[in-house]
C-alpha positions as CSV (number, residue, x, y, z in Angstrom):
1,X,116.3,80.9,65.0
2,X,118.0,80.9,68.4
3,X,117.3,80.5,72.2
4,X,117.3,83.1,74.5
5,X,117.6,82.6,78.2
6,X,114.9,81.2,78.9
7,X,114.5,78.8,76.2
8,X,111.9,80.5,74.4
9,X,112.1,80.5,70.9
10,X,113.2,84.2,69.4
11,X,113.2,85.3,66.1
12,X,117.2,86.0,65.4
13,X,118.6,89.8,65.2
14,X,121.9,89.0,66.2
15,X,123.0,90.9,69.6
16,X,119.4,92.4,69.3
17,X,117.4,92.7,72.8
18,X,114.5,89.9,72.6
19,X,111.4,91.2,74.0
20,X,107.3,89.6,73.5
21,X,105.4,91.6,71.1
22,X,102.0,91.4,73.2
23,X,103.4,92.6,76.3
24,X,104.6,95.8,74.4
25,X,102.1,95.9,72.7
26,X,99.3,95.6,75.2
27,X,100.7,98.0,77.7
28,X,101.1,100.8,75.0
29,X,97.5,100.5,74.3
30,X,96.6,100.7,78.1
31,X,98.4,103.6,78.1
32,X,96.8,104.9,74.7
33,X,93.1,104.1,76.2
34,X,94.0,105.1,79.2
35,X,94.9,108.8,77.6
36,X,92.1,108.7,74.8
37,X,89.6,108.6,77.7
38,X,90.8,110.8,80.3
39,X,90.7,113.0,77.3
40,X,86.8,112.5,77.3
41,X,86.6,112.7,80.9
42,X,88.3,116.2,81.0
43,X,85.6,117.7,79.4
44,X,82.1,115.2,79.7
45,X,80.4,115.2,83.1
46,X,78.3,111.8,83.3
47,X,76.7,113.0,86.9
48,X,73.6,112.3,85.3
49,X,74.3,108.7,84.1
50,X,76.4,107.2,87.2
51,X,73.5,108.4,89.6
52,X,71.5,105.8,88.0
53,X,72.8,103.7,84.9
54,X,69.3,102.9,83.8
55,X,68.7,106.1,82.7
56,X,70.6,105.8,79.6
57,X,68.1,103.9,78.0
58,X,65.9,106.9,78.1
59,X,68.5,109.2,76.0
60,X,69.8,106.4,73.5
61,X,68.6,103.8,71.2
62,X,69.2,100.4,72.4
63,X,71.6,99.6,69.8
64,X,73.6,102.8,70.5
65,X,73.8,101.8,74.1
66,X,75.9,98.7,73.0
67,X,79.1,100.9,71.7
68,X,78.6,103.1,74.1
69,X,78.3,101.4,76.9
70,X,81.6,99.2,75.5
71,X,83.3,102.3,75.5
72,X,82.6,103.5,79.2
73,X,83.3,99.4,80.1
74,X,87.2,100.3,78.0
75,X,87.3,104.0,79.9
76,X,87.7,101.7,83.2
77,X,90.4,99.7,82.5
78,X,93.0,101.9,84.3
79,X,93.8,98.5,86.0
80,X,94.6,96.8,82.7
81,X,98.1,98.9,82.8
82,X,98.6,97.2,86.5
83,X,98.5,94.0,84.8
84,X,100.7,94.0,82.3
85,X,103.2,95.9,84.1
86,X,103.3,93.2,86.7
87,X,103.2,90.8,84.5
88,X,106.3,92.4,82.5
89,X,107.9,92.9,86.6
90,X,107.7,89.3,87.0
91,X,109.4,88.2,83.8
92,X,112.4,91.0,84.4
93,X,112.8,89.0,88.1
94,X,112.8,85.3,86.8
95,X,115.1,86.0,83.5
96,X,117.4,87.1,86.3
97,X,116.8,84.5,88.5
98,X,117.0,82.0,85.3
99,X,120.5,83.7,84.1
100,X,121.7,83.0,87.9
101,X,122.0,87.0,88.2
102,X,122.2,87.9,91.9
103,X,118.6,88.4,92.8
104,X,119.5,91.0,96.2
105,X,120.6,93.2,93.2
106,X,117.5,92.8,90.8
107,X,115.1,93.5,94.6
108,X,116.6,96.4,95.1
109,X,116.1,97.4,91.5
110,X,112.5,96.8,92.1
111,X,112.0,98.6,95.0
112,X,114.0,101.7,93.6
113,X,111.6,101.2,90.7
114,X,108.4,101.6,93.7
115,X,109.8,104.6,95.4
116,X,110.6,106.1,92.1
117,X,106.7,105.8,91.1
118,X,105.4,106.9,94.3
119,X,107.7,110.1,93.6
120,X,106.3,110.6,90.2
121,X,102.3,109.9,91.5
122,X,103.1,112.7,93.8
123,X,103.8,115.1,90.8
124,X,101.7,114.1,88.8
125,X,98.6,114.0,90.6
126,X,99.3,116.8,93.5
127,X,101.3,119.4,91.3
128,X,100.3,119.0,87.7
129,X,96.6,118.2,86.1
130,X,94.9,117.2,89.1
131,X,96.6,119.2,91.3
132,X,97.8,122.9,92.2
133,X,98.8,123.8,88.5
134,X,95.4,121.9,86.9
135,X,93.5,123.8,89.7
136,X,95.1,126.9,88.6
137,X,94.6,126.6,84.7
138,X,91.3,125.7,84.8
139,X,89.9,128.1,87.6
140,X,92.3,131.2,87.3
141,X,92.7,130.7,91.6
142,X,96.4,129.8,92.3
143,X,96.1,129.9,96.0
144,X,94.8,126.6,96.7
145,X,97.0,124.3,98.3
146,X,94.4,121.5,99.6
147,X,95.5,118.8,96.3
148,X,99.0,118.7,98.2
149,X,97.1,117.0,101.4
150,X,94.1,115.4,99.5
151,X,96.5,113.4,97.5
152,X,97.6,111.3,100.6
153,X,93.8,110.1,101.1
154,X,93.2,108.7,97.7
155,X,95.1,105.7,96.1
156,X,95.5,105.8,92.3
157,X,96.7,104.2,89.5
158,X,100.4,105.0,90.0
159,X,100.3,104.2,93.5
160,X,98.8,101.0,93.5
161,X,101.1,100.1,90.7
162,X,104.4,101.2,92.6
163,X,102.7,99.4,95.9
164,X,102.2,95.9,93.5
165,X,105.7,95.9,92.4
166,X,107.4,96.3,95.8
167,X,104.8,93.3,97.5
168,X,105.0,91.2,94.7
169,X,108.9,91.3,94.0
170,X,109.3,91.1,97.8
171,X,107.4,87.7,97.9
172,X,108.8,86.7,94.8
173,X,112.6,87.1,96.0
174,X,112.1,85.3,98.8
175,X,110.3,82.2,96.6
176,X,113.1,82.5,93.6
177,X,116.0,81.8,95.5
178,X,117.7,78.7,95.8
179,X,116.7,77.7,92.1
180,X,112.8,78.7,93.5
181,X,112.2,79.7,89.5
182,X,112.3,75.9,88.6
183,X,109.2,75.7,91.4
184,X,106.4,76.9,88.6
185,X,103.8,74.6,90.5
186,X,104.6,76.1,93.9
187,X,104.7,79.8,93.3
188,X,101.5,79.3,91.0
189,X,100.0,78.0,94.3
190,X,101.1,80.6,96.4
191,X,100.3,83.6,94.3
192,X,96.4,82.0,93.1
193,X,95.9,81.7,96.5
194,X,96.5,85.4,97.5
195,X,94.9,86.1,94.6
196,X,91.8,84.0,95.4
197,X,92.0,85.3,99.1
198,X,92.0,89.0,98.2
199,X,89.3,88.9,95.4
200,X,86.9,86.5,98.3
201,X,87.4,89.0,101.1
202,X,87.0,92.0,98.8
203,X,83.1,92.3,100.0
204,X,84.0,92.1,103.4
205,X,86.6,94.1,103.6
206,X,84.6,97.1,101.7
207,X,81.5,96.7,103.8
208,X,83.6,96.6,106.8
209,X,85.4,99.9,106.1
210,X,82.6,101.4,104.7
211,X,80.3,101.1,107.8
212,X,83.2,102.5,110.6
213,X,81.7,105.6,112.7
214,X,83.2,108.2,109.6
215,X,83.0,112.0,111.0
216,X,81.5,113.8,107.9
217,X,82.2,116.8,106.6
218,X,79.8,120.2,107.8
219,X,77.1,120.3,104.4
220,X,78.2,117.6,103.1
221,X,75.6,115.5,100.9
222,X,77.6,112.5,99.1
223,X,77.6,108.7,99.9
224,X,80.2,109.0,102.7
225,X,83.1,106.6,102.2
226,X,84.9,106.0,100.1
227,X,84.9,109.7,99.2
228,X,88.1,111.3,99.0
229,X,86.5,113.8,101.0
230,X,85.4,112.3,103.7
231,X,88.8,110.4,104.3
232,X,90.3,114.5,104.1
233,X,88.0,115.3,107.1
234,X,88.9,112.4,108.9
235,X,93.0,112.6,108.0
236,X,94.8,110.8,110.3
237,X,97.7,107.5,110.1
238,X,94.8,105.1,110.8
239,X,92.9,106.7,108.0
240,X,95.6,106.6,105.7
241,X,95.6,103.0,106.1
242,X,92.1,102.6,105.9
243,X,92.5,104.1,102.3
244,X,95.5,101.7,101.3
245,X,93.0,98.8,102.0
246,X,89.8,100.2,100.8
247,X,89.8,103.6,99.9
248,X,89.2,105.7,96.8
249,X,90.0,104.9,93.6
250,X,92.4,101.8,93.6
251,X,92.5,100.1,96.6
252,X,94.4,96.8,97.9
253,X,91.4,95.2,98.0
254,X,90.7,94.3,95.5
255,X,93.2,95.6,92.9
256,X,96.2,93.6,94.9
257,X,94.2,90.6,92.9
258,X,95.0,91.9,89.2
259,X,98.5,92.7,90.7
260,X,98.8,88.2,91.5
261,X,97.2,87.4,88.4
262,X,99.8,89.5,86.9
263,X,102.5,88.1,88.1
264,X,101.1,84.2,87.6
265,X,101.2,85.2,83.9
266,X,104.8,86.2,84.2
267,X,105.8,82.8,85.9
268,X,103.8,81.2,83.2
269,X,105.2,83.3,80.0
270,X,108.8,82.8,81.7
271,X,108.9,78.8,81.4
272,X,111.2,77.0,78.9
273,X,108.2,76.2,76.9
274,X,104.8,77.8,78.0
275,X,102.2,75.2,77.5
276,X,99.3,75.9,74.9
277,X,96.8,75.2,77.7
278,X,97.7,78.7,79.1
279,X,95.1,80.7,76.8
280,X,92.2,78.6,77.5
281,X,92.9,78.1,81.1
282,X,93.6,81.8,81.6
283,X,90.8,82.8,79.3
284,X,88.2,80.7,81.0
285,X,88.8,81.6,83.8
286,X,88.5,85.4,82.6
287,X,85.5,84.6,81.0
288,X,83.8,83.0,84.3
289,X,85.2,86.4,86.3
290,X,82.8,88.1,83.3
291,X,80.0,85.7,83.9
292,X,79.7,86.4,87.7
293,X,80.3,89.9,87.3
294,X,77.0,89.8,85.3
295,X,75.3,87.6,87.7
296,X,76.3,89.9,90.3
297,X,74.8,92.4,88.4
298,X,71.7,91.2,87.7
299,X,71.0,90.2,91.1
300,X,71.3,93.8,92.6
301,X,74.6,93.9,93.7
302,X,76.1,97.8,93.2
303,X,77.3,98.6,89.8
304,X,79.7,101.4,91.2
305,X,82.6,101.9,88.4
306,X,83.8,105.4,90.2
307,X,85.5,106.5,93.0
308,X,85.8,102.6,94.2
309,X,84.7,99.7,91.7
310,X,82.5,97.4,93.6
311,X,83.0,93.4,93.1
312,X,80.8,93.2,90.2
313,X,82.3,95.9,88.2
314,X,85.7,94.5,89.0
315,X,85.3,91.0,87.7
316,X,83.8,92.4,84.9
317,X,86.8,94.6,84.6
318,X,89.7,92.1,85.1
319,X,87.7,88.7,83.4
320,X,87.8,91.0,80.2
321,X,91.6,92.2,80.4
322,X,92.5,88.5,81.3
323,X,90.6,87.6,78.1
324,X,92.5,90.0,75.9
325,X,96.0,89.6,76.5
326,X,95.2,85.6,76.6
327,X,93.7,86.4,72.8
328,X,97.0,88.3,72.2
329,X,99.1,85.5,73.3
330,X,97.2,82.9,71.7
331,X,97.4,84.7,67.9
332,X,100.7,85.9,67.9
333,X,103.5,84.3,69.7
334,X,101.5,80.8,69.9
335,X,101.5,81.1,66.1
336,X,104.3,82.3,65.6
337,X,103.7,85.7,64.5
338,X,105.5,87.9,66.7
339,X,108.1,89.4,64.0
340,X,104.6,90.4,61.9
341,X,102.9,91.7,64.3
342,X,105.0,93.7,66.2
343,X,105.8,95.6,62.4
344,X,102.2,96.2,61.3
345,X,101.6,100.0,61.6
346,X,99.4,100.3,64.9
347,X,101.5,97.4,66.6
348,X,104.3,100.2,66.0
349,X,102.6,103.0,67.4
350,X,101.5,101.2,70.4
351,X,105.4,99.7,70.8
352,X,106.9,103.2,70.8
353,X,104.0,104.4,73.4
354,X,104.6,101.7,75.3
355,X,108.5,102.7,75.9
356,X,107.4,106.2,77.9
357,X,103.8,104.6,79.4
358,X,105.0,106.5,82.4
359,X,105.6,109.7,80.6
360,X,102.7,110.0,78.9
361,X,101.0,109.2,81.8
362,X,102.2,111.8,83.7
363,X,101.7,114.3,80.7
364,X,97.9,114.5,80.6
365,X,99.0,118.6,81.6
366,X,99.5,118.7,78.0
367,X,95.7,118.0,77.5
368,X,95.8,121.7,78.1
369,X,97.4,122.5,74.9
370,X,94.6,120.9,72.8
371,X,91.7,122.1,75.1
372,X,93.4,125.7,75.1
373,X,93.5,125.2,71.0
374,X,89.8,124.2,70.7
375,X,88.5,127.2,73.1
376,X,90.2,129.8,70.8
377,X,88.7,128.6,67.4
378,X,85.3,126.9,68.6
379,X,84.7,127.8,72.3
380,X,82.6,131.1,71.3
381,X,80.4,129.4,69.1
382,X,79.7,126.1,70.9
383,X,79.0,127.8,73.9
384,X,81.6,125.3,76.0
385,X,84.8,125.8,78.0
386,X,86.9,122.9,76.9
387,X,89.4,123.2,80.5
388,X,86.7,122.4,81.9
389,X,83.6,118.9,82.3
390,X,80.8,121.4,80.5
391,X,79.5,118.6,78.9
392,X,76.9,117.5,81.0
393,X,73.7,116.6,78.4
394,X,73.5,113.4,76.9
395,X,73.3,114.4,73.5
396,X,76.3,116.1,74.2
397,X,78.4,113.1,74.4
398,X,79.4,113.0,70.9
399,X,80.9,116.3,71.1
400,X,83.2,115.1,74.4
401,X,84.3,111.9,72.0
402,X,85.3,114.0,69.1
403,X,87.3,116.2,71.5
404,X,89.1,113.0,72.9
405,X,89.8,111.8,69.1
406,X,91.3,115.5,68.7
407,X,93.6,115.0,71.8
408,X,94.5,111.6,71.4
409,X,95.5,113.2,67.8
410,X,97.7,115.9,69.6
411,X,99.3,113.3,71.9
412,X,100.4,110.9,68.5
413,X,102.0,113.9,67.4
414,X,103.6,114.6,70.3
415,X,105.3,111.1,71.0
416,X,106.4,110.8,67.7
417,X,108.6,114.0,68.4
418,X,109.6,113.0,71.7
419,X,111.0,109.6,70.2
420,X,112.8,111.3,67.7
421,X,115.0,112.3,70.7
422,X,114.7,108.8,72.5
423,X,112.3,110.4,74.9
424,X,115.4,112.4,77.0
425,X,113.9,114.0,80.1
426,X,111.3,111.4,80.4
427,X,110.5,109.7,83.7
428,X,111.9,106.6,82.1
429,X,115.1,108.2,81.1
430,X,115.5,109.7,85.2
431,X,114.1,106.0,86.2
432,X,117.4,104.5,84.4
433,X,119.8,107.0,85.6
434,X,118.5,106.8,89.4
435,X,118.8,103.2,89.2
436,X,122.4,103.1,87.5
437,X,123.1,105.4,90.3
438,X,123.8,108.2,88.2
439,X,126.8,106.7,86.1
440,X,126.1,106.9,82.1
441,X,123.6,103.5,81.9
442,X,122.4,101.9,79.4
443,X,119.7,102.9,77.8
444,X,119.1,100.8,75.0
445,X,115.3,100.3,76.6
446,X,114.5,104.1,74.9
447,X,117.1,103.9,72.0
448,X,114.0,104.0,69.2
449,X,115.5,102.1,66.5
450,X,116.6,99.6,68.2
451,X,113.3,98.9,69.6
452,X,111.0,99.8,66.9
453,X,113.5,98.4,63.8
454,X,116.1,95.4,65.6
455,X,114.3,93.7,68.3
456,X,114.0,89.8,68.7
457,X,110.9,88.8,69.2
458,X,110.0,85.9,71.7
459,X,107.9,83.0,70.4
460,X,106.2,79.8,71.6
461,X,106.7,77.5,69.2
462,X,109.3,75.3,67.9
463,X,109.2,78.0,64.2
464,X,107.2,80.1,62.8
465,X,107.2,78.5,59.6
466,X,105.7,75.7,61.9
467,X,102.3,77.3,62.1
468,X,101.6,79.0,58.5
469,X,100.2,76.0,56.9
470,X,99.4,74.1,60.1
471,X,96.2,73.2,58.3
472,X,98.5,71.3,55.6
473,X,99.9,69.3,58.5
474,X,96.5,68.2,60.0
475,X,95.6,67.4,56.6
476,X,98.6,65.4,55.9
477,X,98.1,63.6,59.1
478,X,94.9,62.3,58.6
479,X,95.6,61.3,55.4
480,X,98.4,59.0,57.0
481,X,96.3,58.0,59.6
482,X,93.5,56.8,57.0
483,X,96.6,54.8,54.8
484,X,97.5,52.8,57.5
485,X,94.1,51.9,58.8
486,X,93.5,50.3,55.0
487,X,96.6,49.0,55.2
């Protein structure tokens, strides 16, 4: 056993990088949930479900609503990859500030990080699935250009994740310096205050947008803002600021919240010896996001989970991921576990998607390949084009799910190919070069065997071998404890 920068405790592969099996492993399985269900959505419309939620118990049985309805809770959680990636932003900044690396360097590696993922979200989503050469697959019409400007009026996963990064490594350069990483109290302050502010003005800051004089478009029938659509029609700088704040799908309010709690878990995870109290602390407080969201709920307020999540659906949404990575935290590197289970099978898989997130994110195109497969050998006898959402019934929803399981299938295969090669050509593989400038860099960070096979892993405890019979020790104490009180 051996320190690493920060004190931590690391299970010892010599000159091995040291990394925190949750964080890997948590972000892979965003990325893997996030896949799996945009692999349902591709082909299931649930038009007749979001209209009104209630509806559902006229189509299922009550106990199949519960699974379901856990499922559609899970096919939300694009924000879950916000917080982990913050939270892994954050501990990249303060293990630089803690090694006394110069921190003007490690800013400007962030914000060349943030203009790289605004580059890639304009690919991704105006050029390739949900843009001209998704529009052209799926419809045969190639000469529609409109995704190029409709991608400015809608912010999205990517964005609001490249727009987190550059705020939050902005405010946290100017609180690291001068030793401002031995300041845990303070910055903890400062950042559960913005958080607090930006989840509390949420409501107000919606309602506010939502009720400006919006011109709408000629025909059109939808709820107004914040429809993509009606942002298009009204295109314009002012507008385009109006959907940073509280537009469609991600906005800053309130997504900039998850992005702060993100980073207070980094601060917290980064400290010489993260205190136990962190799970419960973080996890009640997730769980009390949870309860209000129900409360919310249950007193009327909008359960909108599309185009914008309202208030309820978000502290529902970000109570829940708090909850889960807290669990993570709390069962493997507050036990002790991290070398374990970081090399059980599925912690694997989700380690080696978690090295090209970004890639795979911007390969949902390839969901092509699998919907193209499963129109030749069962679109003539289901009746069903599978490029496109023909699944509209709700007794057809089992059909959309065993598609997704057959694409998620297709993208395991996939990424197990790709790593054979280190993932070359990936977004992560250009990220590295753009921010090394071009020269040959490192890039351990996709070298697969030395992630997957020779990787310290971080723990929070004195040793492992600490934790495996705890129960021994408690017993052993007692015992000791009732000895001297006969003595």
């Amino acid at each position: 056993m051996v320190n690493d920068s920060s004190n931590n405790r690391v299970e010892n592969f010599g000159k091995a990088p040291s990394r925190i099996a949750s964080l890997d492993f948590t972000r892979g399985l965003a990325i893997f949930l996030m896949t799996f269900f945009h692999g349902f959505n591709h082909v299931f419309d649930p038009s007749w479900f979001t209209g009104n939620p209630s509806t559902v118990f006229d189509y299922y049985h009550p106990l199949a609503v519960v699974p379901i309805g856990f499922m559609v809770y899970l096919g939300t959680w694009n924000s879950f990859f916000l917080l982990v990636s913050i939270a892994v932003n954050t501990l990249g900044m303060v293990k630089g500030a803690q090694k006394g690396s110069n921190l003007e360097k490690i800013l400007l590696r962030r914000l060349i990080t943030g203009a790289f993922l605004f580059i890639a979200d304009f690919v991704i989503e105006a050029l390739l699935y949900y843009g001209i050469l998704g529009y052209g697959v799926k419809t045969g019409v190639w000469s529609g250009f409109s995704s190029l400007w409709q991608h400015f009026f809608g912010i999205r996963t990517l964005q609001i994740i490249a727009w987190s990064i550059v705020i939050t490594s902005i405010i946290n350069y100017f609180l690291l310096r001068k030793n401002g990483h031995q300041k845990y109290v303070r910055n903890m302050v400062i950042f559960g205050a913005l958080a607090l502010a930006v989840l509390s003005s949420t409501h107000f800051v919606h309602r506010a947008v939502d009720n400006m004089a919006w011109a709408l478009p000629p025909g059109y029938t939808g709820e107004g803002w914040p429809d993509i659509g009606v942002a298009v029609h009204n295109a314009s700088f002012r507008t385009w600021i109006f959907v940073l704040i509280a537009g469609g799908l991600e906005p800053f309010f309130p997504y900039l919240c998850t992005a702060f709690v993100g980073v207070m878990i980094g601060l917290t995870i980064c400290r010489t010896k993260p205190n136990k109290r962190m799970t419960p602390i973080f996890g009640s407080t997730g769980l009390l996001m949870m309860i209000l969201g129900v409360l919310l709920v249950a007193l009327g307020y909008p359960m909108v989970f599309y185009t914008r999540s309202d208030l309820s659906i978000f502290l529902l949404q970000l109570g829940g991921q708090i909850g889960l990575l807290m669990l993570f935290f709390r069962r493997v590197e507050f036990k002790g576990r991290g070398t374990v289970f970081a090399n059980n099978w599925f912690s694997r898989e989700m380690r080696l998607w978690s090295m090209a997130s970004l890639s795979i994110y911007a390969s949902e195109v390839y969901d092509f390949v699998p919907a193209s497969f499963m129109n030749i050998i069962a679109g003539q006898y289901v009746g069903h084009n599978f490029l496109l959402r023909t699944f509209n019934q709700p007794n057809q929803i089992g059909y959309a799910f065993l598609y997704a399981f057959f694409s998620i299938s297709c993208y395991i295969g996939l990424i197990r190919l790709w790593s054979k090669f280190n993932f070359t050509g990936s977004f992560e593989w250009l990220l590295l070069r753009v921010q090394g400038g071009f020269r040959k860099p490192s890039l351990n960070r996709l070298d697969t065997d030395l992630i997957l096979n020779k990787t310290g892993w971080i723990i929070f405890v004195e040793q492992a071998s600490d934790i495996k019979h705890v129960w021994i020790h408690r017993i052993q104490q007692k015992l000791k404890k009732t000895d001297e009180e006969i003595l």
